[in-house]
N, C-alpha and C positions, 0 to 999 in steps of 0.2 A: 301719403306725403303731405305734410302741412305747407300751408300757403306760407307765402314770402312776410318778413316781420314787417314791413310796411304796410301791405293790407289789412295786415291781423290789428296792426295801429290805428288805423284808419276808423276800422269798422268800431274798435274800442272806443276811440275817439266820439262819434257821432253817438253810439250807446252814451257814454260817460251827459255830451251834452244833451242830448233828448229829458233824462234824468235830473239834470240841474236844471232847465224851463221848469218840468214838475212840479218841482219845488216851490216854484214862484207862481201857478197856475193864479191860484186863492187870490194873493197881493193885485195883480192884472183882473182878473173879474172884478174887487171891489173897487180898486181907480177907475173903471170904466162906469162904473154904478155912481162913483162922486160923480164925476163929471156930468151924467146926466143929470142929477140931484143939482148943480150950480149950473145949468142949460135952461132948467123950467124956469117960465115967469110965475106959474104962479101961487110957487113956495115962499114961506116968507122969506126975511133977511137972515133971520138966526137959524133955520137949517142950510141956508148959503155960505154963510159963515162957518159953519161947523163942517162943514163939507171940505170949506178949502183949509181948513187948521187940520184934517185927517190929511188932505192929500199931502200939505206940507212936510206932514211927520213920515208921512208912508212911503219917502221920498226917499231916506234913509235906511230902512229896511226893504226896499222895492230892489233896489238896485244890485246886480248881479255882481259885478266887480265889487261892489262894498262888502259884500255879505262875510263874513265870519263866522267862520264855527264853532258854536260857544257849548260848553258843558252842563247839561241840565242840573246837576246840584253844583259841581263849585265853580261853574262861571268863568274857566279858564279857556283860554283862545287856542292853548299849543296840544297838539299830539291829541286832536279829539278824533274820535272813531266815527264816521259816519250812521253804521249800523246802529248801534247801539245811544248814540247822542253823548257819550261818556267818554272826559280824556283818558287817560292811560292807570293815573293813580286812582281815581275813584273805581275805575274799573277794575284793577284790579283787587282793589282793596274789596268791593262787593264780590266779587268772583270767591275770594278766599272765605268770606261769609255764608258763600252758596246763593246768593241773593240773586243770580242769574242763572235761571235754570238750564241747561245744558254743557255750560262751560265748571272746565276739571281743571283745576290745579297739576303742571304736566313739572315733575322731574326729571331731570337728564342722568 
Protein backbone atom coordinates (compact mmCIF):
# COMPACT_ATOMS: atom_id res chain seq x y z
CA UNK A 1 0.00 0.00 0.00
CA UNK A 2 1.60 3.36 -0.69
CA UNK A 3 1.72 6.04 1.74
CA UNK A 4 -0.55 8.97 1.53
CA UNK A 5 0.54 11.91 -1.28
CA UNK A 6 1.22 14.35 1.29
CA UNK A 7 4.04 12.29 2.87
CA UNK A 8 5.36 11.02 -0.40
CA UNK A 9 5.53 15.38 -0.81
CA UNK A 10 6.87 15.91 2.13
CA UNK A 11 9.71 13.53 1.99
CA UNK A 12 10.34 14.78 -1.85
CA UNK A 13 10.17 18.14 -0.66
CA UNK A 14 13.22 17.95 2.01
CA UNK A 15 15.09 15.46 -0.65
CA UNK A 16 14.52 18.18 -3.39
CA UNK A 17 15.96 20.91 -0.60
CA UNK A 18 18.98 19.11 0.97
CA UNK A 19 20.10 18.93 -2.82
CA UNK A 20 19.82 22.63 -3.71
CA UNK A 21 22.17 23.63 -0.20
CA UNK A 22 24.62 21.14 -2.15
CA UNK A 23 24.71 23.21 -4.67
CA UNK A 24 25.82 26.18 -2.86
CA UNK A 25 28.10 24.06 -0.36
CA UNK A 26 31.58 25.68 -2.30
CA UNK A 27 29.99 29.52 -2.56
CA UNK A 28 29.42 29.29 1.77
CA UNK A 29 33.04 27.63 2.55
CA UNK A 30 34.68 30.42 0.38
CA UNK A 31 32.52 33.59 2.08
CA UNK A 32 33.56 32.14 5.28
CA UNK A 33 37.39 31.97 4.00
CA UNK A 34 36.77 35.96 2.79
CA UNK A 35 35.62 36.89 5.93
CA UNK A 36 38.51 35.55 7.70
CA UNK A 37 40.86 36.96 5.08
CA UNK A 38 39.09 40.79 5.92
CA UNK A 39 39.22 39.72 10.05
CA UNK A 40 43.24 39.37 10.21
CA UNK A 41 45.32 42.58 11.14
CA UNK A 42 47.96 41.45 9.77
CA UNK A 43 47.13 41.24 5.98
CA UNK A 44 47.81 44.09 4.10
CA UNK A 45 45.14 46.49 2.68
CA UNK A 46 44.97 45.15 -0.91
CA UNK A 47 44.17 41.47 0.07
CA UNK A 48 41.40 43.25 2.36
CA UNK A 49 40.26 44.91 -0.49
CA UNK A 50 40.16 42.11 -2.81
CA UNK A 51 38.38 39.97 -0.28
CA UNK A 52 35.58 42.34 -0.02
CA UNK A 53 35.28 43.18 -3.99
CA UNK A 54 34.91 38.91 -4.06
CA UNK A 55 32.39 38.81 -1.33
CA UNK A 56 30.49 41.78 -3.09
CA UNK A 57 30.33 39.83 -6.37
CA UNK A 58 29.68 36.49 -4.70
CA UNK A 59 26.64 38.01 -3.27
CA UNK A 60 24.85 37.66 -6.53
CA UNK A 61 25.53 34.22 -7.28
CA UNK A 62 25.55 33.00 -3.35
CA UNK A 63 22.14 33.64 -3.01
CA UNK A 64 19.43 30.83 -3.32
CA UNK A 65 16.37 32.65 -4.47
CA UNK A 66 18.42 34.49 -7.23
CA UNK A 67 20.01 31.63 -8.67
CA UNK A 68 18.88 30.74 -12.21
CA UNK A 69 19.45 27.94 -14.32
CA UNK A 70 21.49 28.83 -17.16
CA UNK A 71 22.50 26.47 -20.22
CA UNK A 72 26.17 25.64 -20.44
CA UNK A 73 26.47 26.35 -24.33
CA UNK A 74 23.72 28.81 -25.25
CA UNK A 75 23.03 30.48 -22.01
CA UNK A 76 19.28 30.32 -22.14
CA UNK A 77 17.29 30.60 -18.65
CA UNK A 78 13.99 28.60 -19.79
CA UNK A 79 13.29 24.77 -19.89
CA UNK A 80 16.92 23.84 -18.80
CA UNK A 81 17.19 20.21 -17.43
CA UNK A 82 18.94 20.05 -14.21
CA UNK A 83 20.70 16.73 -15.05
CA UNK A 84 22.32 17.31 -17.82
CA UNK A 85 22.91 21.47 -17.36
CA UNK A 86 21.29 21.69 -21.00
CA UNK A 87 17.88 23.42 -22.04
CA UNK A 88 15.60 21.60 -24.25
CA UNK A 89 16.88 22.57 -27.78
CA UNK A 90 20.61 22.24 -27.40
CA UNK A 91 19.63 19.04 -25.97
CA UNK A 92 18.02 17.88 -27.98
CA UNK A 93 19.76 19.00 -30.92
CA UNK A 94 23.11 16.92 -29.25
CA UNK A 95 20.96 13.97 -28.47
CA UNK A 96 20.14 13.70 -32.31
CA UNK A 97 23.97 14.04 -32.95
CA UNK A 98 24.54 11.15 -30.56
CA UNK A 99 26.70 13.59 -28.50
CA UNK A 100 24.96 12.20 -25.26
CA UNK A 101 25.77 8.84 -24.81
CA UNK A 102 22.86 6.84 -23.72
CA UNK A 103 19.86 8.91 -24.77
CA UNK A 104 17.83 7.44 -28.41
CA UNK A 105 15.93 9.36 -30.49
CA UNK A 106 12.20 7.66 -29.37
CA UNK A 107 9.49 7.62 -32.25
CA UNK A 108 5.80 7.26 -31.47
Amino acid sequence: MKKPLLIRSKKRNKIKYYLFRVRFLKTHIFRWFLHIIIKTTYLEKQFKLLAIFLIINLINKSAISKHKNVCLLSSWTRSVNNFTRLNRLTFRDKAAKLYIPGIVNANW
